[in-house]
C-alpha positions in Angstrom: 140.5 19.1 158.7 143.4 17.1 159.0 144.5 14.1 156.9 143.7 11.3 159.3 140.6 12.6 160.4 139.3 12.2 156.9 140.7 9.1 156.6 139.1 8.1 159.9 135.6 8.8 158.3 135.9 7.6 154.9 134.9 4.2 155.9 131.9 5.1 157.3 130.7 6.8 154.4 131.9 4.0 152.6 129.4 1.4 154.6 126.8 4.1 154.3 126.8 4.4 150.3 126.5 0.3 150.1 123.6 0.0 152.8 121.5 2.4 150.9 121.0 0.2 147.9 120.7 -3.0 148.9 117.9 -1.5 151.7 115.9 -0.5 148.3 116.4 -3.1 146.3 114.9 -5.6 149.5 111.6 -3.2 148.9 111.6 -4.3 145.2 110.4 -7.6 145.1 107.3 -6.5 147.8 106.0 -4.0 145.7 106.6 -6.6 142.4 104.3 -9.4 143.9 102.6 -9.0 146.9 102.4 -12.4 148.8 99.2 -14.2 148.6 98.4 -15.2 152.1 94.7 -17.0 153.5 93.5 -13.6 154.9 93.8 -11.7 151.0 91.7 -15.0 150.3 89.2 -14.9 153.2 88.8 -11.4 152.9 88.4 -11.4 149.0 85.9 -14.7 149.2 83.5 -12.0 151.9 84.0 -9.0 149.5 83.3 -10.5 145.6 81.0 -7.7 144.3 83.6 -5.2 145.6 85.9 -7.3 143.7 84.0 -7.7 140.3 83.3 -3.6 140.3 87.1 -2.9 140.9 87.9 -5.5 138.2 85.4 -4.0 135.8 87.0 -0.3 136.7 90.5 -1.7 135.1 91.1 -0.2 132.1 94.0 -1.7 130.2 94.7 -5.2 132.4 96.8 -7.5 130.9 97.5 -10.7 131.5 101.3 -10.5 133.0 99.2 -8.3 135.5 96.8 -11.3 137.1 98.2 -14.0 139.0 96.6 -17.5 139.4 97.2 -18.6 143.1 95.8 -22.5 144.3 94.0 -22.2 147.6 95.7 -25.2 148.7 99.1 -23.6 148.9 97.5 -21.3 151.4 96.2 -23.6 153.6 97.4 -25.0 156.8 95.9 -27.1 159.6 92.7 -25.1 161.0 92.0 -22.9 158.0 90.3 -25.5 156.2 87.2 -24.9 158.5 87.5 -21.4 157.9 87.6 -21.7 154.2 84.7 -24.1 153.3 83.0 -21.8 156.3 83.3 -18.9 153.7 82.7 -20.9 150.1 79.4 -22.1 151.2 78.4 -18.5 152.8 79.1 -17.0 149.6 78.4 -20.0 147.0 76.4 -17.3 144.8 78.3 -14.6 144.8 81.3 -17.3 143.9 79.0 -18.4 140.7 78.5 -14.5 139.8 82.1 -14.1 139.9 82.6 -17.1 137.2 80.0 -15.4 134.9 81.8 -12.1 134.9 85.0 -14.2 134.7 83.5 -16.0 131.5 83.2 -12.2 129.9 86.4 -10.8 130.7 89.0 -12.1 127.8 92.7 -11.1 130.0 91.9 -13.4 133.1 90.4 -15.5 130.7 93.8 -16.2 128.9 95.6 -16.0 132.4 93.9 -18.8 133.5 94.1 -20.7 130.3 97.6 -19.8 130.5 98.0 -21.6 134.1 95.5 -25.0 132.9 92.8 -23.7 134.9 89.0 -23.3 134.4 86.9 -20.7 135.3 85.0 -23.4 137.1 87.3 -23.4 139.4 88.0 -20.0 140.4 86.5 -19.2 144.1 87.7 -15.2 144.6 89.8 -12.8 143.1 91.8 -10.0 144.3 92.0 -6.5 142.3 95.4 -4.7 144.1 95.6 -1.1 144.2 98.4 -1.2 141.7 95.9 -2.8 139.2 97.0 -6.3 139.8 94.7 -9.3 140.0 95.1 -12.3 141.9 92.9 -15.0 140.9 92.3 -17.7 143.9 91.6 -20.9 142.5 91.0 -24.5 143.8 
């Protein structure tokens, strides 16, 4: 292979070698902390006994693994329907949640942590990774 033809792909490689990290390291923060969006809250608020037997599965939680998330910073416009919709539907379930809430000490301190009373928890999330997302209002 002559001189120049190596030269001519050299920068090539060159672009190839920096694209591949910074396409990994864009995957990162995804995988760090999943976004909290209205349908993770939605769909949590119509699954809560899934929810509490997946959070009482978790061996070893702590609390840099739950996240307290307001329910107002998920809503926009028509959704409010939607989620008061869902909060009545599953008002027991909701204050079934708080009493297994009350028990567990780790999302206890998370939410002591973030100001927050159990009283005011609606649904929580329990992530495949072990995470917990903790919807509050």
């Amino acid at each position: 292979m002559s001189i120049r033809r190596t030269l001519s792909i050299l920068p090539v490689v060159g672009m190839l070698a920096l694209a591949t990290p910074v396409a990994a390291s864009a995957q990162t923060p995804a995988q760090v902390a999943p976004q909290a969006t209205f349908g993770n809250l939605i769909s949590a608020l119509n699954n809560i006994s899934v929810q509490i037997n997946k959070l009482n599965a978790l061996n070893g939680l702590t609390v840099s693994q739950v996240r307290v998330v307001n329910v107002s910073d998920l809503l926009n416009g028509n959704n409010v329907t939607a989620l008061n919709n869902a909060l009545n539907k599953n008002n027991v379930q909701i204050l079934n949640l708080r009493n297994v809430l009350n028990n567990n000490e780790v999302v206890k301190n998370a939410l002591n942590n973030n100001n927050v009373s159990v009283s005011r928890v609606v649904a929580i999330d329990v992530l495949s990774g072990g995470d917990v997302v903790v919807f509050r209002r």
